[in-house]
C-alpha positions in Angstrom: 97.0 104.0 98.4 95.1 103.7 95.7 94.5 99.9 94.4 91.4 97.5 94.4 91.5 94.0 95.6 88.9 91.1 94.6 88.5 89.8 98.1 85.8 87.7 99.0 84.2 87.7 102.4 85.6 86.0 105.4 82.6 84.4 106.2 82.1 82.9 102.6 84.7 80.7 103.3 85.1 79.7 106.6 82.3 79.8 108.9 83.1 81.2 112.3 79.4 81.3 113.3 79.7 85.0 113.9 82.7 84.6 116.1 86.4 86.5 115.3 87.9 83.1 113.7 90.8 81.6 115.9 93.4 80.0 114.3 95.5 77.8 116.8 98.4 75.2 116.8 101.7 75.0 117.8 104.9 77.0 116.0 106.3 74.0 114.5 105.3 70.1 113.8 107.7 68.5 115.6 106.5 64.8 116.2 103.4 62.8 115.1 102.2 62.6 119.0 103.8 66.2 119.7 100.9 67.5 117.0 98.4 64.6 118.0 98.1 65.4 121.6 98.0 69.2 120.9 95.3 69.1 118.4 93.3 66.8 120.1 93.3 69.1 123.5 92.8 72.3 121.4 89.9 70.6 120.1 88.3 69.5 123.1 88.6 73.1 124.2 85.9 73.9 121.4 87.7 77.6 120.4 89.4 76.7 117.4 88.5 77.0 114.0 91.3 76.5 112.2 94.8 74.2 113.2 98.0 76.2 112.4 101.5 74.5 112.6 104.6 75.4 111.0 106.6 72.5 109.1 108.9 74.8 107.0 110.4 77.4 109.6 112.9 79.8 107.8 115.1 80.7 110.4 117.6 84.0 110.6 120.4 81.4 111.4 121.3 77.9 109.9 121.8 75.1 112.5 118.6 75.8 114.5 115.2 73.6 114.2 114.2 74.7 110.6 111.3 72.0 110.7 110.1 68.5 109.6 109.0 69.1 106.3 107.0 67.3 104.2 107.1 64.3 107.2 104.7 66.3 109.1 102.2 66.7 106.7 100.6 63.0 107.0 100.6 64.2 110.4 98.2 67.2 109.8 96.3 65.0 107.8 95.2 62.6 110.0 94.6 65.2 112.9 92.3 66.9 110.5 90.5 63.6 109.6 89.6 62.7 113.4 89.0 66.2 114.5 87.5 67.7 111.0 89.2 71.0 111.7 91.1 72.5 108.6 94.6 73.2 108.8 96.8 75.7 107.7 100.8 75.7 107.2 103.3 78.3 105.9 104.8 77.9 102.3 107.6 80.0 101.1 108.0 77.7 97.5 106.4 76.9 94.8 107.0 73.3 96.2 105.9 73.8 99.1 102.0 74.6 97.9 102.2 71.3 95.5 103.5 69.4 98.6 101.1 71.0 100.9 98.1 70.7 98.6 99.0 66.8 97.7 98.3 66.1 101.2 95.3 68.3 101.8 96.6 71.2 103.7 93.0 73.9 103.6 95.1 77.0 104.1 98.0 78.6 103.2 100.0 81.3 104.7 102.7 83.3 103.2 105.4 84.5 106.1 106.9 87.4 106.8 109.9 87.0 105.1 109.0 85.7 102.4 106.5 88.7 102.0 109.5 91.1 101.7 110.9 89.4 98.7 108.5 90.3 95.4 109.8 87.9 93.5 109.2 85.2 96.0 105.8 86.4 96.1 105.5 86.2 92.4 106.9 82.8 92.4 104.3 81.7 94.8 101.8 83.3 92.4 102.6 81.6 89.4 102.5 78.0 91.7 99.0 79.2 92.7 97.8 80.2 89.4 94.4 77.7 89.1 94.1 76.5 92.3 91.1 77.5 94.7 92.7 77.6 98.5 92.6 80.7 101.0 95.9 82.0 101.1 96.6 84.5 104.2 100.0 86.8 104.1 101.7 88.3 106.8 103.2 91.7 106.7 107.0 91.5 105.4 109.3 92.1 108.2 109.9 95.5 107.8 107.3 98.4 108.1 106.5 98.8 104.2 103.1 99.0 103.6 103.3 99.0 100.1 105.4 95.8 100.0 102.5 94.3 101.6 99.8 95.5 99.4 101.9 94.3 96.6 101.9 90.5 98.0 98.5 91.1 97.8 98.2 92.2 94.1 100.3 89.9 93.1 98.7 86.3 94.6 95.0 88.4 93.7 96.6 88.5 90.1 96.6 84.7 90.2 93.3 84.3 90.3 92.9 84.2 94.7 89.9 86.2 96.2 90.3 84.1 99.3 92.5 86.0 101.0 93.2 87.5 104.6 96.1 89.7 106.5 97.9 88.5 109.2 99.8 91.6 111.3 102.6 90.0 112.9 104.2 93.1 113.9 108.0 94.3 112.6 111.3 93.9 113.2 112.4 96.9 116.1 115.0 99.2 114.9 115.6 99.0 119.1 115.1 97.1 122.0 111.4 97.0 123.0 109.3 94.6 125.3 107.6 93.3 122.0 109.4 91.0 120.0 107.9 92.6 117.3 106.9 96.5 117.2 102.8 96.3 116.5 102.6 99.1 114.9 99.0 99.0 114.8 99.1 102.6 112.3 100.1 100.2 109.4 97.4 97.7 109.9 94.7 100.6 110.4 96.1 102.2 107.1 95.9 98.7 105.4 92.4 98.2 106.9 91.2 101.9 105.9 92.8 101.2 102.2 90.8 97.6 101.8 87.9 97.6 104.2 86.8 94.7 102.2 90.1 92.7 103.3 89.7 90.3 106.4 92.6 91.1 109.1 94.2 88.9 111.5 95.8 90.0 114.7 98.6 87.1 115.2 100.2 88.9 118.8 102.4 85.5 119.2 104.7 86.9 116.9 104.4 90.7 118.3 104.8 89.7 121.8 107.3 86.7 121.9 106.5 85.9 125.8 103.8 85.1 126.9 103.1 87.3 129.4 102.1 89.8 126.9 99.7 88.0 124.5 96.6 88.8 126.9 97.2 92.4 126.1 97.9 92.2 122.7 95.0 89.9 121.2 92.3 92.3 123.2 94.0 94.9 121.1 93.6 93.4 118.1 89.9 92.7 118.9 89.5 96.4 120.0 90.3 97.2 116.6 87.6 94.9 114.7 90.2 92.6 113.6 88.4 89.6 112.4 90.6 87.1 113.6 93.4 85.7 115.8 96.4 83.4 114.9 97.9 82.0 118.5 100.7 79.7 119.0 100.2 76.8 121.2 101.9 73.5 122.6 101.0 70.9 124.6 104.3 71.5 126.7 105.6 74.8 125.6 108.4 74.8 127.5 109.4 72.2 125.6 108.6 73.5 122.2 111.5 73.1 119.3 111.2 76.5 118.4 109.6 80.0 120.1 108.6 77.7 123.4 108.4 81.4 125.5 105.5 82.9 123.2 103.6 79.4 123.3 100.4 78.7 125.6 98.7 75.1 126.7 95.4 74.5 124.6 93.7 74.7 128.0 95.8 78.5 129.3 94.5 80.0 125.7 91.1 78.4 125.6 91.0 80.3 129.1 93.1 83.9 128.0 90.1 83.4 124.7 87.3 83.1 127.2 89.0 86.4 128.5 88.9 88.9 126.0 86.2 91.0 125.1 84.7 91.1 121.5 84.0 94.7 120.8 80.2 95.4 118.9 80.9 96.0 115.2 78.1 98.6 115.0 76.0 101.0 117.3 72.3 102.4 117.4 71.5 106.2 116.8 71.8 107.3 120.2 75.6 105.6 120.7 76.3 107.6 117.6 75.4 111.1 118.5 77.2 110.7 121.6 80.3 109.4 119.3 79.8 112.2 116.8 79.8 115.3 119.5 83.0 113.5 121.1 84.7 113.4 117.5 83.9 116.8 117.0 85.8 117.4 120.0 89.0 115.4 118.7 88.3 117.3 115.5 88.9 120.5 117.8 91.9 119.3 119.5 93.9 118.0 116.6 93.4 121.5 115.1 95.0 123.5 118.0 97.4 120.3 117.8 98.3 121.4 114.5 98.5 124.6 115.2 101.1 124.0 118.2 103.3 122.0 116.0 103.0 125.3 113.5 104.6 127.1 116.2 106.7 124.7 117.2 108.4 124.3 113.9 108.5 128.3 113.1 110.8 128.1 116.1 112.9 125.2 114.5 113.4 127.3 111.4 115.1 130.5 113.7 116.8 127.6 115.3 117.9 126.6 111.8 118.7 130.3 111.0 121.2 130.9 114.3 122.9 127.8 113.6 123.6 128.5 109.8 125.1 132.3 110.6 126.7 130.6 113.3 128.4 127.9 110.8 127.4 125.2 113.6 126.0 121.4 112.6 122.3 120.5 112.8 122.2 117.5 114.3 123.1 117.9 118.0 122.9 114.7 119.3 123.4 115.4 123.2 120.3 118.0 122.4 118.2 114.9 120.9 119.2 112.5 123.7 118.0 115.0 126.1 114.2 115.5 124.2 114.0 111.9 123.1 113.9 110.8 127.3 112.6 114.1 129.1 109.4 113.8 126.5 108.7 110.4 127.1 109.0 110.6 130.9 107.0 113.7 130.9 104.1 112.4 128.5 104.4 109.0 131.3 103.2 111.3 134.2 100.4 112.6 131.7 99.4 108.9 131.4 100.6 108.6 127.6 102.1 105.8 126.5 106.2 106.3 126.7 106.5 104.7 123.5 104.3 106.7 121.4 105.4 110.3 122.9 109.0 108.3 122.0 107.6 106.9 118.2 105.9 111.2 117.9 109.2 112.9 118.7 111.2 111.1 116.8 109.4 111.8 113.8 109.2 115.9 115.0 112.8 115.3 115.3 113.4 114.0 112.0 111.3 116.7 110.3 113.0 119.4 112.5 116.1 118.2 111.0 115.0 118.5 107.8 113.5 122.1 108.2 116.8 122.9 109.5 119.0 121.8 106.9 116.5 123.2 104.3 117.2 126.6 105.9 121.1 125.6 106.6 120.8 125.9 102.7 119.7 129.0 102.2 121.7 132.3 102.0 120.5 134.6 104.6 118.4 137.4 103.6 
């Protein structure tokens, strides 16, 4: 994807002293001692460097909890004055930035769903035109990569160098244990196009319960992500809004206190070891390639004794059968079932298209 982005550094910012920067608060302002007691615990747990809390909540339905609005904001501004940790809210209106600016918000974000609309984004660009505030964007909902690069182009076209992703995760297409599908290709891909552009893991938001959020954030942090955004509640069970996704300050200063922070670099002898092993991988992926070669010169006879047999391509009691005998059998080879499940569906779909491509031909 070819594009540039005037990014400054993470760390010329916000100082993290070397640390992956946490950013931690509870999904939504609810009350003034709801978002008092919280901050004040997650500050005595020394792990935060940032307070996130949500005081706009689009929500997929009207009726529910859609937040306080601007009566939270005094709120977040005294807990920043007696804690001196900067705090960072969601905006999805030109509005919202002047209200959240007025009362000395240190951070926006932009969500998810408001990332999916270009012309929201461009709205938010023109209300940020001047102004000199970090502005983080999560990926829209739906896996587009180049709908998220273009929220970035467009707030970097209003003058914003201080800017960071958040990966969220997206929307599943089918039930999964995840919330949100990770999808942690599209954040690589991102990363690989802007190496320059600071990325945050936010697994709240992929997971959705908590039981999930250990495995997730290590995963984040096992990909040199330079940050996490966590959700958390002084009584999440209680919480107005995503309570099962939310931890105590104290259960995510301990899950924090947890996870491993992978080295960012290595000395020469770590990489020759790491160069002979890629030049193994290098080897496999070739005879990988050359398998699927194979496998789709078979497809295209396939293709062939369906077309001078006048008989449909898709066979969908033939897909059924592939989509759950591969993923059972790459299980018992210690894959993971939903990759083999995410691989042969996109075999599948370009097995479909080799077939009808043939289906089209006259036969020779």
């Amino acid at each position: 994807m070819k594009a540039n982005l005037d990014v400054l550094p993470l760390n010329s910012w916000i100082d993290t002293n070397g640390k992956p920067l946490i950013i931690a608060g509870p999904c939504s302002a609810e009350t003034e001692e709801q978002v008092t007691e919280t901050v004040r615990r997650i500050a005595k747990e020394g792990y935060a460097h940032v307070i996130r809390a949500g005081v706009w909540k689009p929500r997929t339905r009207p009726g529910s909890f859609e937040g306080m609005g601007e009566a939270a904001l005094p709120w977040l501004a005294a807990v920043k004055k007696e804690t001196g940790l900067p705090i960072a809210v969601e905006v999805a209106t030109p509005q919202h930035i002047e209200l959240a600016l007025k009362y000395g918000i240190d951070i926006l974000w932009i969500g998810a769903r408001t990332t999916v609309n270009p012309f929201n984004v461009q709205d938010l660009a023109d209300a940020l035109k001047g102004v000199d505030v970090p502005v983080l964007i999560k990926n829209p909902v739906n896996p587009d990569l180049a709908l998220w690069v273009g929220a970035f182009e467009r707030i970097a076209g209003a003058g914003i160098k201080k800017m960071a992703a958040i990966h969220r995760g997206f929307s599943n297409a089918q039930e999964t244990k995840y919330r949100n599908s990770p999808m942690w290709q599209l954040a690589v891909e991102l990363k690989t196009s802007f190496p320059q552009l600071p990325i945050i893991g936010d697994p709240s938001h992929m997971a959705g319960k908590r039981a999930y959020l250990f495995e997730l954030a290590q995963r984040a942090l096992d990909l040199n992500y330079d940050g996490l955004i966590i959700e958390s509640h002084r009584s999440p069970d209680d919480a107005w809004s995503d309570a099962s996704q939310q931890l105590t300050p104290e259960a995510l200063g301990e899950m924090l206190r947890e996870l491993e922070v992978r080295k960012p670099s290595y000395g020469e002898d770590f990489q020759s070891e790491l160069d002979k092993l890629r030049q193994k991988i290098d080897n496999i992926d070739r005879e990988l390639l050359e398998v699927l070669a194979a496998r789709m010169a078979v497809v295209e006879k396939l293709g062939e004794y369906k077309r001078d047999n006048n008989v449909a391509v898709l066979q969908l009691d033939r897909w059924k059968q592939v989509h759950n005998s591969r993923a059972e059998q790459g299980k018992k080879l210690n894959l993971y079932p939903e990759m083999v499940e995410e691989l042969f569906k996109l075999i599948h779909m370009e097995s479909i298209r080799k077939q009808t491509e043939v289906m089209n031909q006259q036969p020779a």
